[in-house]
N, C-alpha and C positions, 0 to 999 in steps of 0.2 A: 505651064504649071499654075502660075495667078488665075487663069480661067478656067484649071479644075479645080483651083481649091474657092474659087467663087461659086461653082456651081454646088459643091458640096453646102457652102454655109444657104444659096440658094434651097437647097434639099433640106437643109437644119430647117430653116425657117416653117417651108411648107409641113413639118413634120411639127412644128410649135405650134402652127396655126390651125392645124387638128385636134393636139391637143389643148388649147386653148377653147377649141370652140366643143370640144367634148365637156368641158370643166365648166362653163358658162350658158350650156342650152339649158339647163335648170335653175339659171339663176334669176336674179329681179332685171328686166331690161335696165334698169339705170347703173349696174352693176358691173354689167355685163357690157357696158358701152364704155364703160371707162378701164375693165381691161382691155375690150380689142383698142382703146384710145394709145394704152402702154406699151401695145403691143406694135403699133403703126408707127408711136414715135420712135421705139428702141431701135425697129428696124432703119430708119430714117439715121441715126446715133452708128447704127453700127455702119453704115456703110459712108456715111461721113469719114470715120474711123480707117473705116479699111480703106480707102481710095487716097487717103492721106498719106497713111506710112510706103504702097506701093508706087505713088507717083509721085509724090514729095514729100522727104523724111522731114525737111523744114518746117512743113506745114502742120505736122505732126506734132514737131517741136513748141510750135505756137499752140496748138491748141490742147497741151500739155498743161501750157504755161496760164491758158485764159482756165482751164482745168482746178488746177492748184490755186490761183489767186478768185475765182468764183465762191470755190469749198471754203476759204479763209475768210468771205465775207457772209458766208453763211453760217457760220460759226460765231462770227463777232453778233450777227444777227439775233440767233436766239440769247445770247449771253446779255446784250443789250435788252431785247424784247423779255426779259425776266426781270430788269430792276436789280441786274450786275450782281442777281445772287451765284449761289459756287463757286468763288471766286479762286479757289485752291484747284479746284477739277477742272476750270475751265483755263488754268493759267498750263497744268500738268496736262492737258488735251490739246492745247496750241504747241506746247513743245515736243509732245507725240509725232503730231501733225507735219510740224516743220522738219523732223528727222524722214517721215515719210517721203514728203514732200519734196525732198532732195534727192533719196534713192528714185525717186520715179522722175522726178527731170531728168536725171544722168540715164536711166531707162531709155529714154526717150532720144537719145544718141547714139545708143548701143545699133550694132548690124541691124541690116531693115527686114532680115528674114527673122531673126532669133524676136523682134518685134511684136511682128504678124503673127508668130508662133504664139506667145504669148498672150497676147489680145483675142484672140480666137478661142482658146482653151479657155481664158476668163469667162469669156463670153458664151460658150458650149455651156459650162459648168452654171453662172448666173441663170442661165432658159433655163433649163435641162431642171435645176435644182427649184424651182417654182413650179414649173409644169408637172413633175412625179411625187413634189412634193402634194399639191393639190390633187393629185390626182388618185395617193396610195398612201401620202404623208400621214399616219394617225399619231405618234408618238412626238411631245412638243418637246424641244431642244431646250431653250430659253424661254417658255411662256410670257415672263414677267418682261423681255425686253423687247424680245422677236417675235410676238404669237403663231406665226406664220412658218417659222421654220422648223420643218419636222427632219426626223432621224430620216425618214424614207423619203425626203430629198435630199437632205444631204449625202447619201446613199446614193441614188439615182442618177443625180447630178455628176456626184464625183466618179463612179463609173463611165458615163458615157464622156466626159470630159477626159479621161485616161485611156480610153481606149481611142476617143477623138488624137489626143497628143502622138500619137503612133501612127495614125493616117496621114497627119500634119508632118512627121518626121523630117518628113524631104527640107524643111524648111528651118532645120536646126540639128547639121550632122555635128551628131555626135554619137558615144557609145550609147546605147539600150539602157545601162544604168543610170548614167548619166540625165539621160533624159526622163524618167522616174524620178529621180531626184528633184530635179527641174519640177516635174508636173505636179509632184505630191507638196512640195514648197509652195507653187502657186496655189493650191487650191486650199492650201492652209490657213496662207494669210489671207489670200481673198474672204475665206469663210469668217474667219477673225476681223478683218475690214468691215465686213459687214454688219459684225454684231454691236462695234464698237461705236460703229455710227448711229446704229439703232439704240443703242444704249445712253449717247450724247441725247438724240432726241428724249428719250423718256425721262433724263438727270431735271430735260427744263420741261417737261409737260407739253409735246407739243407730238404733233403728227407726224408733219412733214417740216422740211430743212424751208424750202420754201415752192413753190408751183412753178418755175421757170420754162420745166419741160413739162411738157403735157401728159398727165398720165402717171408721174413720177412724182417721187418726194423732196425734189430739189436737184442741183447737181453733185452735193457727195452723198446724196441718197442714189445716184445712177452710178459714179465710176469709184466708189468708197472700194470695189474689190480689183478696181483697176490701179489705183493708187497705191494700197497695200502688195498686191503682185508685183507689180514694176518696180517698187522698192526690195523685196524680194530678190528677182531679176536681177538687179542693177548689185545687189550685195554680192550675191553668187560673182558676178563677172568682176566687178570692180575689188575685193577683197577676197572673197576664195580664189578667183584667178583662174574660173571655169574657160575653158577653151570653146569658143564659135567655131 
């Protein structure tokens, strides 16, 4: 089962890496080197990721943890590198944060399949939702916060991500409903993760969170919809009382 559903995210990839390189043959080569640059790390990120939760949940656990305490000092970073202005938004954003931050620790112990489940669909929906959005995206969601994120990715994305969570299914029985619910939850907040960290950056004028990963805008500019999901995740099982 772990070896098809590797191969499958194998087959995601090469289908990224097409559409990536359809998006970029018209662009400025310095452009275009710093996507396929985002595109080599992510790959590198995800599979980190997945070799984690399938061979050691532990490991998982820790790199949750280096995860969540990375994001907190990139936070303290720009709030610092601003001369401690917003101090109201940035006191109401660490406490956001920290409620996050705890739903997706406890995520991070839940079954290793309801996990994988999870991380995967994040992760479908994150490509998928760049890639269509770039590719058919014209109408802008957020201009002023996101520029980048159009309706016809968030569209695109969220489709192939939904119909991904149903191939994946093997790996989180449950009812059909059930599992709908699950997937339309994750892609909620992930998409809300996303804007919200993009919105931190714009509060202090800055680009990215910081260059850590190559290609990327820091590390809760990487798993900002991994954090929100698994908080999600971790509500459903631990307070609704969802059955694995």
């Amino acid at each position: 089962m772990i070896r098809i559903i590797y191969l499958i995210i194998l087959l995601y990839f090469l289908l990224g890496g097409i559409g990536f390189y359809l998006i970029n043959r018209r662009k400025e080569p310095e452009v275009a080197r710093k996507s396929y640059t985002k595109f080599i790390s992510y790959f590198f990120i995800i599979n980190i990721l997945f070799f984690s939760i399938i061979f050691n949940s532990i490991l998982f656990i820790y790199l949750s943890v280096l995860i969540i305490a990375v994001s907190f000092f990139e936070l303290f970073k720009l709030f610092y590198k601003s001369g401690f202005k917003e101090q109201r938004f940035f006191i109401i954003s660490i406490l956001i944060m920290t409620v996050l931050s705890e739903g997706f620790f406890f995520f991070s112990g839940l079954d290793k399949g309801l996990i994988l489940f999870s991380f995967l669909v994040l992760s479908i929906f994150d490509s998928f939702s760049q890639i269509t959005g770039q590719l058919w995206g014209k109408t802008k969601i957020f201009p002023a916060i996101s520029p980048n994120k159009t309706l016809g990715g968030l569209i695109g994305g969220g489709l192939i991500a939904l119909l991904s969570a149903f191939l994946l299914s093997d790996l989180y029985y449950n009812t059909h409903f059930s599992l709908i619910i699950i997937t339309i939850g994750l892609l909620f907040f992930a998409f809300c993760g996303d804007i919200a960290a993009s919105f931190y950056k714009r509060k202090f004028k800055v680009k990215d969170y910081s260059n850590l990963i190559p290609g990327h805008g820091g590390f809760l500019d990487r798993f900002d919809s991994l954090i929100t999901g698994g908080a999600w995740i971790a509500f459903c099982f631990y307070v609704l009382n969802f059955q694995t």
